[in-house]
MDAnalysis code that builds the backbone (N, CA, C; Angstrom):
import MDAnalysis as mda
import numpy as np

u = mda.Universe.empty(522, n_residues=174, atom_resindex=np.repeat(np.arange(174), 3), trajectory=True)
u.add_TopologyAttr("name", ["N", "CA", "C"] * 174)
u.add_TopologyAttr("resid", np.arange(1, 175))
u.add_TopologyAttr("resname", ["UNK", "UNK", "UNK", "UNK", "UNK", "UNK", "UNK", "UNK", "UNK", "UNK", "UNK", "UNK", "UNK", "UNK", "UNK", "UNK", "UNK", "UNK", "UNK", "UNK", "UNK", "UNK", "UNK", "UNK", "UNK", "UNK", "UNK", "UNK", "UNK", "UNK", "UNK", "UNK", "UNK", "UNK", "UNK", "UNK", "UNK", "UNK", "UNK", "UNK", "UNK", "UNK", "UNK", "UNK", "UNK", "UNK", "UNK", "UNK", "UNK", "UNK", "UNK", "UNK", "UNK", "UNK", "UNK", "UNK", "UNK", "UNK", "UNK", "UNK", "UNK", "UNK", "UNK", "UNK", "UNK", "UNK", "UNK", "UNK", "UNK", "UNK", "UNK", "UNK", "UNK", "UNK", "UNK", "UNK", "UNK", "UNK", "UNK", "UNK", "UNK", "UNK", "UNK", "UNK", "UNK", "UNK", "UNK", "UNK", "UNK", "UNK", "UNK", "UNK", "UNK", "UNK", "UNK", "UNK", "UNK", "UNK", "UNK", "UNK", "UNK", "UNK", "UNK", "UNK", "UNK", "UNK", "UNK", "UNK", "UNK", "UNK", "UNK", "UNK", "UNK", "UNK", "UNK", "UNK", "UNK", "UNK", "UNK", "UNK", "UNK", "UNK", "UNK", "UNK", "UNK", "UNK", "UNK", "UNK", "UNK", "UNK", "UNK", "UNK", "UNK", "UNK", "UNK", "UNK", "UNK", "UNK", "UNK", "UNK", "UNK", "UNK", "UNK", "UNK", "UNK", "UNK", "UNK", "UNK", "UNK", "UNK", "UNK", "UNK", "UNK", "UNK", "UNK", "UNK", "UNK", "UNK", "UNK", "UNK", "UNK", "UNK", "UNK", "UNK", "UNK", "UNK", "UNK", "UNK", "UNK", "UNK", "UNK", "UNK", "UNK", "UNK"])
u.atoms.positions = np.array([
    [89.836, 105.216, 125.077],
    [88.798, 104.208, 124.931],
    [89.460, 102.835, 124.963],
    [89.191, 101.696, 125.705],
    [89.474, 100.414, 125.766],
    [89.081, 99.637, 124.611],
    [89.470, 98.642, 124.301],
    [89.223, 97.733, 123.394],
    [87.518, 97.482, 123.284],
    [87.231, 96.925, 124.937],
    [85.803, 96.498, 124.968],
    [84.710, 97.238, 124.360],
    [85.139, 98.685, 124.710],
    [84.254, 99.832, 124.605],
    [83.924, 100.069, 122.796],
    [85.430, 100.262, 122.554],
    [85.189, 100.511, 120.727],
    [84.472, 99.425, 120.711],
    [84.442, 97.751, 121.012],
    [83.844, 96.568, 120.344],
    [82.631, 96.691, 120.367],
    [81.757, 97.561, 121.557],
    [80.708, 97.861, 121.781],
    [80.111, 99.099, 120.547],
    [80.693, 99.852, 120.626],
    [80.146, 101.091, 119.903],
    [80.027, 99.913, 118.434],
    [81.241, 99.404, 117.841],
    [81.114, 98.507, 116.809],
    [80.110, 97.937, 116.691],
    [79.820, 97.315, 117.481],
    [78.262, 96.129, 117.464],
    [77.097, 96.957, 117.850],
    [77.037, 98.097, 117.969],
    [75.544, 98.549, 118.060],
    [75.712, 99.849, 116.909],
    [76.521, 99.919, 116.583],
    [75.987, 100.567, 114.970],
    [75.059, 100.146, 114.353],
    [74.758, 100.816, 113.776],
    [73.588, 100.646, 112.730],
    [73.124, 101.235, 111.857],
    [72.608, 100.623, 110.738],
    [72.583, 101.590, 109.189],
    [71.239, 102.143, 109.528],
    [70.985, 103.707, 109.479],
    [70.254, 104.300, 109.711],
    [69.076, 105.014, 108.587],
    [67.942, 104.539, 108.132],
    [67.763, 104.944, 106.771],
    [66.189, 106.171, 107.240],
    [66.393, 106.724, 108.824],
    [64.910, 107.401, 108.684],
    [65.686, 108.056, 109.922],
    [65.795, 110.050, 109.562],
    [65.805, 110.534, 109.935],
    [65.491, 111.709, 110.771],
    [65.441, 112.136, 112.038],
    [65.173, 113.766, 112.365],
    [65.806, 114.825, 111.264],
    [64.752, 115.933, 111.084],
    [65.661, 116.857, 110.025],
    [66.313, 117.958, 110.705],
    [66.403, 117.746, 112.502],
    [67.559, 118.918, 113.101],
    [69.063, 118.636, 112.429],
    [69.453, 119.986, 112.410],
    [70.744, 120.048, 111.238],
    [72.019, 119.690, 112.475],
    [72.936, 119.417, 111.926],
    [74.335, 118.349, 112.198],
    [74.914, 120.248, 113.325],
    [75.685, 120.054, 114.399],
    [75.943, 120.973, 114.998],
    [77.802, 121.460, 114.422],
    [78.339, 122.885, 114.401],
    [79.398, 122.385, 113.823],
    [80.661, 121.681, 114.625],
    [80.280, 121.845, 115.751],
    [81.343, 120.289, 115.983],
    [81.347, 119.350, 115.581],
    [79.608, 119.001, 115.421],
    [79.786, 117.390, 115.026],
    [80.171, 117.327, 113.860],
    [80.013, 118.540, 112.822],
    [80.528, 118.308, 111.654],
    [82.032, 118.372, 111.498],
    [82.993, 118.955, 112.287],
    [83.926, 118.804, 112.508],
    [84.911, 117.555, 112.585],
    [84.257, 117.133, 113.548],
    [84.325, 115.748, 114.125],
    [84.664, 114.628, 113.482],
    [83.462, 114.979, 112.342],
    [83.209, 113.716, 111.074],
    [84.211, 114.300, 110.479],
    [84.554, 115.671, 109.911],
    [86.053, 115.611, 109.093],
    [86.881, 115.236, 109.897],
    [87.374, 115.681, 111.297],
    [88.825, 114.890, 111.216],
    [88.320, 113.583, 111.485],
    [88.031, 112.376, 111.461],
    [87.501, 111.308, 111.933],
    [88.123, 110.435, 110.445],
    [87.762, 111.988, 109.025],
    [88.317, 110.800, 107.782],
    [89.431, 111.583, 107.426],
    [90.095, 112.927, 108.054],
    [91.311, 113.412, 108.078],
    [92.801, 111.966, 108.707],
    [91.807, 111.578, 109.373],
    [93.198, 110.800, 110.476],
    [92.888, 108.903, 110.103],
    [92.122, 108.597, 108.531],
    [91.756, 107.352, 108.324],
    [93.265, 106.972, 107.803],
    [93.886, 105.877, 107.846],
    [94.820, 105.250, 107.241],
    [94.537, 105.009, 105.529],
    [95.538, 105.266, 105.041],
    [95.400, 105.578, 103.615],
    [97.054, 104.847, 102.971],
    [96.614, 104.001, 101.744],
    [97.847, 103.477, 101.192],
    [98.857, 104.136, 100.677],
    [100.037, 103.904, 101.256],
    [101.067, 104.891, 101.018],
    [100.997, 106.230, 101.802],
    [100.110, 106.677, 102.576],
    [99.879, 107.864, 102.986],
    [99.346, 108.751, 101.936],
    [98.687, 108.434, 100.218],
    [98.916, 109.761, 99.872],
    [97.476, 109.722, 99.726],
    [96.692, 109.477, 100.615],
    [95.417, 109.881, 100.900],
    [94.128, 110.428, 100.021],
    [94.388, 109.415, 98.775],
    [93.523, 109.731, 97.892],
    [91.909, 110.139, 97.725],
    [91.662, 110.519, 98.413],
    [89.874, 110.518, 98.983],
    [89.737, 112.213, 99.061],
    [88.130, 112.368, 98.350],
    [87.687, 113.814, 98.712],
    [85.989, 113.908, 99.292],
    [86.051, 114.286, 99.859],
    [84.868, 114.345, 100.470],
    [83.649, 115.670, 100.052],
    [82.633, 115.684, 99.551],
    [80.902, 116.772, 99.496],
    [80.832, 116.379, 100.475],
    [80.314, 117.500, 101.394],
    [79.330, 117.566, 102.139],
    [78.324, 118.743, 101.882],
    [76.567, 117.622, 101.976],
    [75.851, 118.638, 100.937],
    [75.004, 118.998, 102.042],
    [74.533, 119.970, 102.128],
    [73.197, 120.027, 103.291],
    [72.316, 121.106, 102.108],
    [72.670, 120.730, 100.646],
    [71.325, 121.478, 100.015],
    [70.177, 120.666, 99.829],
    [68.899, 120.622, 100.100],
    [67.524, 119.827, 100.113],
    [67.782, 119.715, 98.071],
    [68.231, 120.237, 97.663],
    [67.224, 119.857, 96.113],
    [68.649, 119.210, 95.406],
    [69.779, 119.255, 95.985],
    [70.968, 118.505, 95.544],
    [70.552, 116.825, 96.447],
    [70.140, 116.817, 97.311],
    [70.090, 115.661, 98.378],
    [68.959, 114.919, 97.326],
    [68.206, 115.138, 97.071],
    [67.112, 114.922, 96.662],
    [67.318, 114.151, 94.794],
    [68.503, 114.806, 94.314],
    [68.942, 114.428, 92.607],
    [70.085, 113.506, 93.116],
    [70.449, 113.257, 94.575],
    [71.679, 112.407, 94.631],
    [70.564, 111.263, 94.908],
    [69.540, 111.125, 95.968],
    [68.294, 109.891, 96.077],
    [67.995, 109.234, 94.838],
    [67.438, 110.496, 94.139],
    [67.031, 109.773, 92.751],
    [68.138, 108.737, 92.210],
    [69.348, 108.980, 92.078],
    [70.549, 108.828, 91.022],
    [70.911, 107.668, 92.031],
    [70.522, 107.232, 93.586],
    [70.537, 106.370, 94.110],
    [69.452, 105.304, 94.087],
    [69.285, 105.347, 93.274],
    [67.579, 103.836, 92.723],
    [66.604, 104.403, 93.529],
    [66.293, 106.104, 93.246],
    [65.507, 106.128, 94.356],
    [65.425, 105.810, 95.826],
    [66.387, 106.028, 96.193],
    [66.564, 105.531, 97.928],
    [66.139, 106.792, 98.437],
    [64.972, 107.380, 98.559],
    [64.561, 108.845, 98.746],
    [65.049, 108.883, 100.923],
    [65.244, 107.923, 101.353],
    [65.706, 108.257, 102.761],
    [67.113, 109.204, 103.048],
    [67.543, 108.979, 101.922],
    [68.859, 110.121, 101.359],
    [68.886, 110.876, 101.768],
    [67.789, 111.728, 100.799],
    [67.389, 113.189, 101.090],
    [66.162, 113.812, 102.199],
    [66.094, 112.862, 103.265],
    [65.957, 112.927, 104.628],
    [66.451, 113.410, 105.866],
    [68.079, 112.978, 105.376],
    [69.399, 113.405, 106.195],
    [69.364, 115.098, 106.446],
    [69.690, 115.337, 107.151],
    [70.392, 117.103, 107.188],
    [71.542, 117.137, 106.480],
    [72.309, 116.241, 106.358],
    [73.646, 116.127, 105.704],
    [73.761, 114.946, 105.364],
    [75.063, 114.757, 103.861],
    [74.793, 114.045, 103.224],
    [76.290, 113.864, 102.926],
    [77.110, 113.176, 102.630],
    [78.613, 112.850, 102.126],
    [78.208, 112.136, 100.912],
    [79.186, 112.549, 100.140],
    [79.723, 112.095, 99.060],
    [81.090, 111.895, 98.906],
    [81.902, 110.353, 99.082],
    [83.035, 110.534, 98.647],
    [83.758, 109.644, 97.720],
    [84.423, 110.490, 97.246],
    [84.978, 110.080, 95.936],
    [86.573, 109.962, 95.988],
    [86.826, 109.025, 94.897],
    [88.226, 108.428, 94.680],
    [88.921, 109.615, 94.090],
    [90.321, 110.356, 94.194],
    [90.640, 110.915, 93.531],
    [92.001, 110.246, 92.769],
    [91.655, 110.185, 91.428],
    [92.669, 109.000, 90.821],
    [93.866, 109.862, 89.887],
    [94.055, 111.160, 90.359],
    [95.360, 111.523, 90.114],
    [96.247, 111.016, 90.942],
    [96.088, 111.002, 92.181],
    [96.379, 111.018, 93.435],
    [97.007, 109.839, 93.598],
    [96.341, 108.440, 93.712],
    [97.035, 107.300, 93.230],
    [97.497, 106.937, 92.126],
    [97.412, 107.369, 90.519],
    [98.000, 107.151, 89.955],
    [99.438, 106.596, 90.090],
    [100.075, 107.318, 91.047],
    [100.932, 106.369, 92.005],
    [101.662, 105.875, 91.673],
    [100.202, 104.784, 92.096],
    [100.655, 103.047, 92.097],
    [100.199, 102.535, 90.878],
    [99.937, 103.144, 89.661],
    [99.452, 102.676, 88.956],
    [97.818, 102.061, 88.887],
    [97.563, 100.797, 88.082],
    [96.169, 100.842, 87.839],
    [96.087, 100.143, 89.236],
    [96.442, 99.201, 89.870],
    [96.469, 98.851, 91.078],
    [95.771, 100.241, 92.193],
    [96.559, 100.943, 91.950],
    [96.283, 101.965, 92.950],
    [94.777, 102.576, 92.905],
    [94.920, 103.237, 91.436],
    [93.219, 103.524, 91.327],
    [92.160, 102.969, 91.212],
    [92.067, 101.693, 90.783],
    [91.399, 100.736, 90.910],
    [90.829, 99.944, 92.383],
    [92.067, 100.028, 93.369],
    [92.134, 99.443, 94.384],
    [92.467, 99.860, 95.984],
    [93.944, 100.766, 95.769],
    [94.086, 101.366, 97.178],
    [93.343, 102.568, 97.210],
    [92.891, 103.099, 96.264],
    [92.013, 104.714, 96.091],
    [90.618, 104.252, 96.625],
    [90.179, 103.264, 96.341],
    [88.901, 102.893, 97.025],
    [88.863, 102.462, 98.327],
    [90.014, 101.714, 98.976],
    [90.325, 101.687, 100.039],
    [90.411, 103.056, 100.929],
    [90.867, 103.602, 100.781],
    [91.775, 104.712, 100.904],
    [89.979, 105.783, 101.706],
    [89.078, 105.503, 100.461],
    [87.677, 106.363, 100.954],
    [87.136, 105.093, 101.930],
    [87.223, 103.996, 101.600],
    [86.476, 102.589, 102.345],
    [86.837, 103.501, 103.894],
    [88.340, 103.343, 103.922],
    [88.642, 103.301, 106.021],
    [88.107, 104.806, 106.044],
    [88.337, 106.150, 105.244],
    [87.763, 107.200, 105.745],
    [86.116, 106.969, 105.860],
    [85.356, 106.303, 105.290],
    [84.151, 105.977, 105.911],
    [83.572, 105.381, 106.901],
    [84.319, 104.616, 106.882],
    [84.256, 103.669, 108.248],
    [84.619, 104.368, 109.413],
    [85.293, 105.223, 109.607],
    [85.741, 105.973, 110.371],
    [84.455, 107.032, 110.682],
    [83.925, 107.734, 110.053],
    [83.051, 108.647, 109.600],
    [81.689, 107.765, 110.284],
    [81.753, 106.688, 110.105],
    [79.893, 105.726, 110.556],
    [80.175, 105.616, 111.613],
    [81.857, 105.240, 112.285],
    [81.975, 104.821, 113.888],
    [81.841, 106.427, 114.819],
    [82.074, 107.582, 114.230],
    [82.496, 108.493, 114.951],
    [80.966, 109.284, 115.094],
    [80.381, 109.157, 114.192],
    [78.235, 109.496, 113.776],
    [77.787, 108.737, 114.943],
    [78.262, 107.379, 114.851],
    [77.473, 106.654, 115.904],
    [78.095, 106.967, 117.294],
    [79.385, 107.517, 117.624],
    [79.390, 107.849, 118.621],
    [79.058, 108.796, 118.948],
    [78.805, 110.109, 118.414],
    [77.853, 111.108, 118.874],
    [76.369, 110.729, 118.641],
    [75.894, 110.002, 118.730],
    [74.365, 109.791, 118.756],
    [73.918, 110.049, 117.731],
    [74.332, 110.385, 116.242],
    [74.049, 110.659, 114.811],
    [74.033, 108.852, 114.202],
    [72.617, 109.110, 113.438],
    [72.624, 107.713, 112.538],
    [73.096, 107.959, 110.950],
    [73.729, 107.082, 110.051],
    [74.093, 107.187, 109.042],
    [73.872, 105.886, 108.485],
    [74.253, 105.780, 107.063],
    [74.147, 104.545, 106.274],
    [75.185, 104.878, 105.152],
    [76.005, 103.300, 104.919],
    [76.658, 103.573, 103.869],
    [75.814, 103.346, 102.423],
    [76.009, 103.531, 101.713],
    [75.447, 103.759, 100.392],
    [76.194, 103.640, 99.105],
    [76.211, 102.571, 98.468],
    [77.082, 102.315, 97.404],
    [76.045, 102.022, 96.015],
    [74.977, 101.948, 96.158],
    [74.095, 101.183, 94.942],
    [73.842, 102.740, 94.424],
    [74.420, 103.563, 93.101],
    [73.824, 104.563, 92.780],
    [74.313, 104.465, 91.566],
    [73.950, 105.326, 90.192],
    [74.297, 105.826, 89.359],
    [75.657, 106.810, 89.237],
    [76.742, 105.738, 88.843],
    [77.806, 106.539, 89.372],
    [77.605, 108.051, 88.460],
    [77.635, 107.810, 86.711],
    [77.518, 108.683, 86.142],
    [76.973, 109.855, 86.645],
    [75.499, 110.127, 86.815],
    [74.442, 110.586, 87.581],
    [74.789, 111.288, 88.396],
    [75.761, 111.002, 89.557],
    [76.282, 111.774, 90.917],
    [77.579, 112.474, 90.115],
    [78.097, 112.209, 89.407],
    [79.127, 112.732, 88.324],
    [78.657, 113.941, 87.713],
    [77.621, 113.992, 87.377],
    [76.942, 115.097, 86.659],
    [76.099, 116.080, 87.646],
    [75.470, 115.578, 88.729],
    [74.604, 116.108, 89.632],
    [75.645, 117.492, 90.753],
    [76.625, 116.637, 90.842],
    [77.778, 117.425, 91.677],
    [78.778, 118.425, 90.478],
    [79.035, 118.032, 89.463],
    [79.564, 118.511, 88.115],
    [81.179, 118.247, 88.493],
    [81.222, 117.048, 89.170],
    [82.989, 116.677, 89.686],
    [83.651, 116.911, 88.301],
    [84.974, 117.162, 88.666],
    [85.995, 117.603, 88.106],
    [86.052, 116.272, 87.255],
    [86.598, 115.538, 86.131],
    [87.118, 114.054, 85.252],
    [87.821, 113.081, 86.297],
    [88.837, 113.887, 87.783],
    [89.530, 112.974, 88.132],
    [89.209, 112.361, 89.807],
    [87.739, 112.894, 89.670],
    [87.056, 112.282, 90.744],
    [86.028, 111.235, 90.559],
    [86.000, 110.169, 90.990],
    [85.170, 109.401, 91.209],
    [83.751, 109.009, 92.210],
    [82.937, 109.247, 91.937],
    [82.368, 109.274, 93.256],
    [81.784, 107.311, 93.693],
    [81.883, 106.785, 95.030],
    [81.994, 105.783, 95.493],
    [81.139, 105.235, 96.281],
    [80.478, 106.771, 97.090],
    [79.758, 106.167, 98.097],
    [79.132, 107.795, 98.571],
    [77.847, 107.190, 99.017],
    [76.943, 108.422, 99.359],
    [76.679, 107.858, 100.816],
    [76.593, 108.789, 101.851],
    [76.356, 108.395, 103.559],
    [75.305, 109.731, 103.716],
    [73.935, 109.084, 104.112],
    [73.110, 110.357, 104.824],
    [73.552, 110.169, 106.412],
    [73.649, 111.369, 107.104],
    [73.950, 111.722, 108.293],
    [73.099, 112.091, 109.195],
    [72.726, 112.030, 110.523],
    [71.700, 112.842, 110.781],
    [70.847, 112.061, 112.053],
    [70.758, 112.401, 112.932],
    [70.092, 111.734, 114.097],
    [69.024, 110.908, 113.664],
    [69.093, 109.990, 114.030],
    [68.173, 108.803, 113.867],
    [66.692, 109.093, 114.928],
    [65.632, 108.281, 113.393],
    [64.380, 108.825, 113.722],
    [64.139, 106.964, 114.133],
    [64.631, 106.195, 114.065],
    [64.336, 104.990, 113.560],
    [65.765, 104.163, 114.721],
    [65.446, 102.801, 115.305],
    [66.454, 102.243, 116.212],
    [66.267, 101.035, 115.649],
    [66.891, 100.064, 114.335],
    [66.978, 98.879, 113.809],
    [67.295, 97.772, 114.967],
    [66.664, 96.874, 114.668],
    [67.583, 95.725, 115.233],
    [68.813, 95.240, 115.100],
    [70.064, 94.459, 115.411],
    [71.064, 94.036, 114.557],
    [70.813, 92.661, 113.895],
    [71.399, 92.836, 112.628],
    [71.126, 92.279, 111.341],
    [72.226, 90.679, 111.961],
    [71.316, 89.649, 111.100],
    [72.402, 88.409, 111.459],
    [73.951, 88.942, 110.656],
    [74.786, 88.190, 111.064],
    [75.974, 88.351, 111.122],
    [77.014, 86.934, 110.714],
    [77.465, 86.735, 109.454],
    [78.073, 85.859, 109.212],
    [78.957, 85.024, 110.702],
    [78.748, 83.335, 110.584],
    [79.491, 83.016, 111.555],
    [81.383, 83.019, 111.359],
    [81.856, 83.231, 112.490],
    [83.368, 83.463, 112.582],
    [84.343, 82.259, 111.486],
    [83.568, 81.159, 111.736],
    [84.653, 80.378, 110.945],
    [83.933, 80.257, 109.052],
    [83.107, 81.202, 108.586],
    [83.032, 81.712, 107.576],
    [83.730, 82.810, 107.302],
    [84.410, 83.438, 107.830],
    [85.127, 84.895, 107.530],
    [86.464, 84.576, 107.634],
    [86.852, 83.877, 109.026],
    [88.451, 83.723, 109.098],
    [88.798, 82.253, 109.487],
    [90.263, 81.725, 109.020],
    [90.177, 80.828, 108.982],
    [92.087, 81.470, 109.423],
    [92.627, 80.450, 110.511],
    [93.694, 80.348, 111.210],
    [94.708, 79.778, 110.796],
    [95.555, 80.029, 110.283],
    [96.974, 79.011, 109.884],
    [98.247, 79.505, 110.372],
    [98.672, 78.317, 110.781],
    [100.232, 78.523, 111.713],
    [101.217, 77.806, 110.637],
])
């Protein structure tokens, strides 16, 4: 893939919140794992674990525990991923605090670019009851959960959203 091409797939992403309920094929589910198998991670020690839920009445207690964002449990599939903070312990509080969230940040990002290139819509999802998804999934003490992504062919084609201008984001020094 050329530069231009990824820049393209980049700019027509889109957060997808209304889905078809045909289920994810297992390539594509494949796909999406190695996609956050091969994300760059601090230090390499790849602190991130990934749910993937395709149960309707788990999808449905992760919506709730998400302010009610019931488009959640719309998806055929659903990610949940979480920090695992043995893992960075590491680096100390730095690490779990900071590169461990990173660490799930690029495996997601990875995960929304690779959905949108198979024709699957997704949304990232950070506004939830962390506790809530803590208890709903019954994670182990040394998982965190960070971020919920519904998956799932898009029923719905958004417009793109304005977009901060360039010399608000980066600024050049020699």
């Amino acid at each position: 893939m050329r530069a231009e091409e990824l820049l393209e797939l980049i700019r027509n992403r889109r957060s997808i919140r209304a889905f078809l309920p045909d289920p994810l094929s297992e390539a594509e589910i494949e796909a999406l794992v190695e996609a956050m198998r091969w994300a760059p991670s601090a230090g390499n020690l790849q602190s991130r674990f990934f749910y993937f839920i395709t149960n309707k009445q788990l999808q449905r207690q992760l919506a709730r525990a998400a302010w009610e964002q019931y488009f959640i449990s719309e998806a055929p599939l659903v990610l949940v991923g979480c920090v695992d903070t043995r893992i960075q312990a590491h680096y100390g509080t730095r690490g779990v605090a900071l590169y461990s969230v990173m660490d799930v940040s690029a495996a997601v990002q990875n995960v929304l670019l690779t959905a949108h290139a198979l024709g699957l819509g997704s949304c990232w999802v950070s506004a939830f009851d962390e506790a809530a998804v803590h208890s709903i999934l019954g994670l182990p003490s040394h998982l965190r959960p960070v971020v919920i992504i519904p998956i799932g062919k898009p029923a719905e084609s958004p417009a793109p959203r304005p977009r901060a201008p360039k010399d608000r984001i980066v600024q050049f020094r020699d």
